[in-house]
N, C-alpha and C positions, 0 to 999 in steps of 0.2 A: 732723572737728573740730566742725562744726556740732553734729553728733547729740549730740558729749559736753556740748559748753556748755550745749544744750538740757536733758540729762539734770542735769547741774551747775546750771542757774538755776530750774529747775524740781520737785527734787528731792524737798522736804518737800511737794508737791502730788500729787506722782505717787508718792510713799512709801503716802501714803493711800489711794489707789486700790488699790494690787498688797494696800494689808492688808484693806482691806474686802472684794474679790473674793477674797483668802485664806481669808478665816471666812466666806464664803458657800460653803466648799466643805461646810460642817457643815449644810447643809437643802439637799444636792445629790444627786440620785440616785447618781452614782457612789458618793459616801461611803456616803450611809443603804442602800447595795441590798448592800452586802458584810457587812450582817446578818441580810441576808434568810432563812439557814436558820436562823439561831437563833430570828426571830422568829418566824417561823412556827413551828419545832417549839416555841418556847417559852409561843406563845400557841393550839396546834394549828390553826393556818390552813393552806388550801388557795392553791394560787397565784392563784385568783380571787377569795378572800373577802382574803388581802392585797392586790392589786392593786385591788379594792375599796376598802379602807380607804384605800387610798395615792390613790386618785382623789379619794376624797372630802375627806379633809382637805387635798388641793392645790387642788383647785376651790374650798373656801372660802376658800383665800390668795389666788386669784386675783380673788377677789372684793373682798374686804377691798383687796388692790393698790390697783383703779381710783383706790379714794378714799385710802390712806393717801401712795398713789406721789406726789402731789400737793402734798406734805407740802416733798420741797425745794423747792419753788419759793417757801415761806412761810420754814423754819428753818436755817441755817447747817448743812452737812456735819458740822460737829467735833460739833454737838449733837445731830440726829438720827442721826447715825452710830453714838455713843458712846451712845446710849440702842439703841438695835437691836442692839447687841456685847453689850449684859448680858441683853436679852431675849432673847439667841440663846444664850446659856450656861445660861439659865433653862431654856430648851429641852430643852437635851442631859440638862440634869439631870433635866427629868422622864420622858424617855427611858429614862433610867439606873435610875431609881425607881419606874416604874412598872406596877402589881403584874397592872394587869386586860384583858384584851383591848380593850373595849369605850373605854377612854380612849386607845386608838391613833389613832385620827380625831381626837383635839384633840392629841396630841404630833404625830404628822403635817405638822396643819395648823401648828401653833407653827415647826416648825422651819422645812416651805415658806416660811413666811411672812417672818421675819428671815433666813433662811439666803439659799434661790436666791433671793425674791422681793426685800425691801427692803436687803438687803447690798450685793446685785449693783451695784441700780437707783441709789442714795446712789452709790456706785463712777463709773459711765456719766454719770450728769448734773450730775456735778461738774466729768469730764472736758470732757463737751460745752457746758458753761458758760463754763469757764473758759481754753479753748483752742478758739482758730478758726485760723488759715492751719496751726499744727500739731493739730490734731484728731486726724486719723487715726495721729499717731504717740502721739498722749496713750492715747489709748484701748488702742493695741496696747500701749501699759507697762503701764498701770492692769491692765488682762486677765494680767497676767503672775502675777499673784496666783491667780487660777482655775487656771492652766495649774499654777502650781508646787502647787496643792493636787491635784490631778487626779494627778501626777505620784507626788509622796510620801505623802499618805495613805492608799488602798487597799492599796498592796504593805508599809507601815509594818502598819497596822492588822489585815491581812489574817493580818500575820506576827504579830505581838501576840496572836494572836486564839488561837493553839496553844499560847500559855502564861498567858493571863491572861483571866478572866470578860467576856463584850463588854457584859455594864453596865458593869463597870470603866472601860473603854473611852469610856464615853459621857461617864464625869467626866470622865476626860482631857481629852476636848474639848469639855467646859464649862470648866473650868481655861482653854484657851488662850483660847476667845473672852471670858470674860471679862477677863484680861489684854491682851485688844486696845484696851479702852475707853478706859484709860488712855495709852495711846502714841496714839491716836488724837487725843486731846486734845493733846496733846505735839505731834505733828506740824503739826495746825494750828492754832497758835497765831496766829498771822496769816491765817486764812483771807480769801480771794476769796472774795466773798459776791456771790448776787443784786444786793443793794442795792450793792456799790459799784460795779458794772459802768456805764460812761453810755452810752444809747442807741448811740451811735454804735459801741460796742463788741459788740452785740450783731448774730448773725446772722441778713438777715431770709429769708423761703423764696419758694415758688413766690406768683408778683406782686407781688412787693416787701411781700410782709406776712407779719406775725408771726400766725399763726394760734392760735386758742383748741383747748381738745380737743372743744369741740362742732361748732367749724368739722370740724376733721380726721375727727369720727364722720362727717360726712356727705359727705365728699367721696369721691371714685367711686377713688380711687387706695389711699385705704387696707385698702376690699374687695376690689385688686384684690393686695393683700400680705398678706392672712389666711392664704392655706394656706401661703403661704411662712413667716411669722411660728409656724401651728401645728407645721409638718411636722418641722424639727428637733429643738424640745423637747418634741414628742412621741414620736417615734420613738427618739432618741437618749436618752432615759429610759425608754423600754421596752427599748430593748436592756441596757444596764447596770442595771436594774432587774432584768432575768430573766438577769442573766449567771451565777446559779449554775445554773441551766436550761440556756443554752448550752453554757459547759461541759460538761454531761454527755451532749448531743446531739451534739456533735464530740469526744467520747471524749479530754478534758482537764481534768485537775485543772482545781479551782479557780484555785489558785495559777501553775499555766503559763498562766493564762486572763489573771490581775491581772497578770503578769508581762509584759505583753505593753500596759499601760496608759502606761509611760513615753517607750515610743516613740511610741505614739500621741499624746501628748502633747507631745514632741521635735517631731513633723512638724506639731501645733497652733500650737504657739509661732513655727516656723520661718513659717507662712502667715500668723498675725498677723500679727506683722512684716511680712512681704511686703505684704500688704492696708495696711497703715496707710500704710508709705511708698508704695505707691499709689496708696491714696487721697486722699492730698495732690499727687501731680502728676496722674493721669488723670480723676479724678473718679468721685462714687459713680455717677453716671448711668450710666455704658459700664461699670463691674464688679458692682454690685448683680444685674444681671440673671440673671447667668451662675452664681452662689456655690450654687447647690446641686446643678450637675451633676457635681461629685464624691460627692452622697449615693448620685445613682441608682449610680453606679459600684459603691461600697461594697456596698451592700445587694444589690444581684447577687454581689459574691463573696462573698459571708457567707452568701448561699443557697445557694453551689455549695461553698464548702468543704471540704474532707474533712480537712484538718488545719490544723497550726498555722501553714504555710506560707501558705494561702490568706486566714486569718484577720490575716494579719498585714498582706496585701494591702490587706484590705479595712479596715484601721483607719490606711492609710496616707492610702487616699481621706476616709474617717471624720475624719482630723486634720485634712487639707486646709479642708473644709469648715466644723469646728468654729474654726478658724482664722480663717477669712471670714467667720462669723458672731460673732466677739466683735467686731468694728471695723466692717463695714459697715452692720449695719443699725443702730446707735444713730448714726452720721452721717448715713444716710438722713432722721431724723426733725429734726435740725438742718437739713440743707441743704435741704429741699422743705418743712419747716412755719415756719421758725424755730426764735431759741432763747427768747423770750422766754416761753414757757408751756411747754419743754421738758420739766418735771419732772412735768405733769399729761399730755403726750402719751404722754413715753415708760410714764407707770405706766399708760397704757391699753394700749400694747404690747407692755407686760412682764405684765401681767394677761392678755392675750391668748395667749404663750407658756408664763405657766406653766398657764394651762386646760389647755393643749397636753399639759404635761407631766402634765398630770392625768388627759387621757384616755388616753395610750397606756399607762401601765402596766396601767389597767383592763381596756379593748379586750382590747390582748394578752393576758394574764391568762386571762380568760374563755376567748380563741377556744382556750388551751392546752388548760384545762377540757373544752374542746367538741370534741378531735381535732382541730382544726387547728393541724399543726405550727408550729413556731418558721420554720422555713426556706419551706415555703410563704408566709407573713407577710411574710419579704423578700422576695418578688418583688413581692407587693402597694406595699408601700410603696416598692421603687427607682419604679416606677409614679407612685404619685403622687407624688415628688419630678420627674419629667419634666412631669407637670401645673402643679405649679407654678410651674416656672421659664418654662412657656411663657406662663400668665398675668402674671410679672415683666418676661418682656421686650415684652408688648403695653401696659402698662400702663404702667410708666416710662419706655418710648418715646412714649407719648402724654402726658405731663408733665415731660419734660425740657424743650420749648420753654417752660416757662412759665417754668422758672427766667431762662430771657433778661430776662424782665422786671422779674426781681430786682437790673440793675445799675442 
């Protein structure tokens, strides 16, 4: 009864979140990578001069991030929100229209930028603003937007695709996001705003202070959460990024390949949940650490593979983690920095992740270019996800005691 009064008093706050993280599924690899053979064959690119371009115009959203992420902590959700929903349909549409190869690095970077980058980020720091003893369950609804785009757009779009032009396509999903602008405004008509929060409502982090993002650049805990922050949205957008490559490596259509995204989605949604409501009674400190030893798991059976069985193993582990990762790390930057400059922290850590995502489709890309297979690649990276979770749990274990000093 709790959970529904919650979901009941809370409803038009948390409506906005599930739609924001909805249309940031339009500048998400899943979505943009299930046109990858038409773009290629349609602008003759190799998987390395696309995973090029796809590098480069995601590094410059990443860039652009630092300083645009920065932006909620100055302008109300309903208005920076509903301005990045019409430049996110701007996007698609010039996706959809556009004629020359060499303008793929600025569609790219457009879409990165209001899609995964400032859709997400508006999404997260609204939640982690606006909700403290329930946080982790705000943030698992909010996420429930990504999960249900994850879920129905590639196998929707996928199947669209064998009866209808994928520019076609690309209006469509300029049509929806721009239609979100509007309900967005709708929903938060009353918005919780920065400004009407009083100190006292506000969470403070490790030594009872609200830390700035120049404080957080230099402090020794957030170098020691780089490969963790890189390693998911990199990897996990190389993989769905060259998933028509996969496919053809483990001797499976496309379509039995997408077809196999709902579940993996089903088991995302299922560990959200789980993470949120546990991260309001155990704390981010004792489960942060641990959230990416279902990647190494994955990426070991996606290297061993031989069919659709193994594959489906490994995006069991895959959901696990992508699950862990919608909820725990945006509480992480609440509870150990504060919330009061949350909107300039989290755009330096969401800038961080999408770099991430900027360099594994490159990386990968190339090394395909260069003979080294797809499945050699997963073993490297189950690898360095075991690296990183070992630097997680030296590092959060040496700044958990600080948060004591936050009571």
């Amino acid at each position: 009864m709790r959970t529904l009064a919650f979901l009941r008093d809370n409803a038009r706050w948390l409506s906005a979140g599930i739609l924001l993280t909805f249309l940031s599924s339009f500048g998400q690899t899943f979505f943009i990578s299930i046109f990858a053979g038409e773009i290629r064959e349609g602008f003759g690119l190799s998987h390395g001069e696309w995973g090029g371009i796809y590098s480069v115009g995601t590094a410059a959203s990443a860039i652009l991030m630092v300083w645009a992420g920065g932006l909620t902590d100055i302008f109300r959700v309903r208005v920076i929100g509903a301005v990045i929903a019409v430049a996110l349909a701007l996007s698609c549409l010039a996706m959809a229209l556009n004629p020359v190869w060499w303008l793929l690095p600025l569609v790219i970077f457009a879409l990165r930028f209001t899609g995964q980058g400032m859709s997400g980020h508006i999404a997260v720091v609204g939640m982690a603003r606006w909700f403290i003893a329930a946080r982790g369950r705000a943030l698992s609804v909010a996420k429930l937007g990504f999960s249900l785009g994850e879920a129905i757009l590639p196998v929707l779009f996928v199947a669209l695709m064998l009866i209808m032009d994928w520019r076609i396509l690309w209006l469509v999903a300029a049509g929806i996001a721009l239609l979100g602008a509007p309900v967005l405004l709708l929903l938060l008509r009353q918005e919780r705003t920065p400004q009407s929060h009083a100190d006292s409502d506000q969470s403070l982090g490790m030594e009872a202070r609200h830390w700035t993002r120049n404080q957080t650049l230099r402090h020794w805990l957030f170098w020691f959460m780089i490969p963790a922050l890189l390693g998911p949205s990199a990897f996990n957008t190389a993989f769905f990024f060259h998933q028509v490559h996969i496919a053809e490596i483990k001797s499976l259509s496309h379509v039995e390949l997408v077809a196999m995204f709902p579940f993996y989605t089903a088991v995302s949604i299922g560990a959200m949940i789980l993470s949120g409501w546990a991260l309001d009674r155990i704390g981010t400190p004792r489960l942060i650490p641990w959230m990416q030893v279902p990647m190494v798991i994955a990426f070991a059976l996606f290297a061993v593979a031989g069919g659709s069985w193994g594959m489906v193993a490994g995006f069991f582990f895959l959901g696990l983690n992508t699950g862990f990762n919608n909820t725990l790390p945006s509480a992480f930057w609440a509870e150990f920095y504060g919330t009061r400059h949350i909107g300039s922290i989290k755009a330096m850590s969401a800038a961080v992740m999408v770099l991430g995502s900027a360099i594994g489709p490159g990386v990968s890309g190339v090394a395909i270019d260069l003979g080294i297979g797809i499945e050699t690649q997963f073993w490297w990276i189950a690898f360095f996800f075991m690296l990183s979770t070992a630097l997680m749990v030296v590092g959060v274990g040496r700044a958990t005691p600080l948060l004591s000093r936050s009571t």
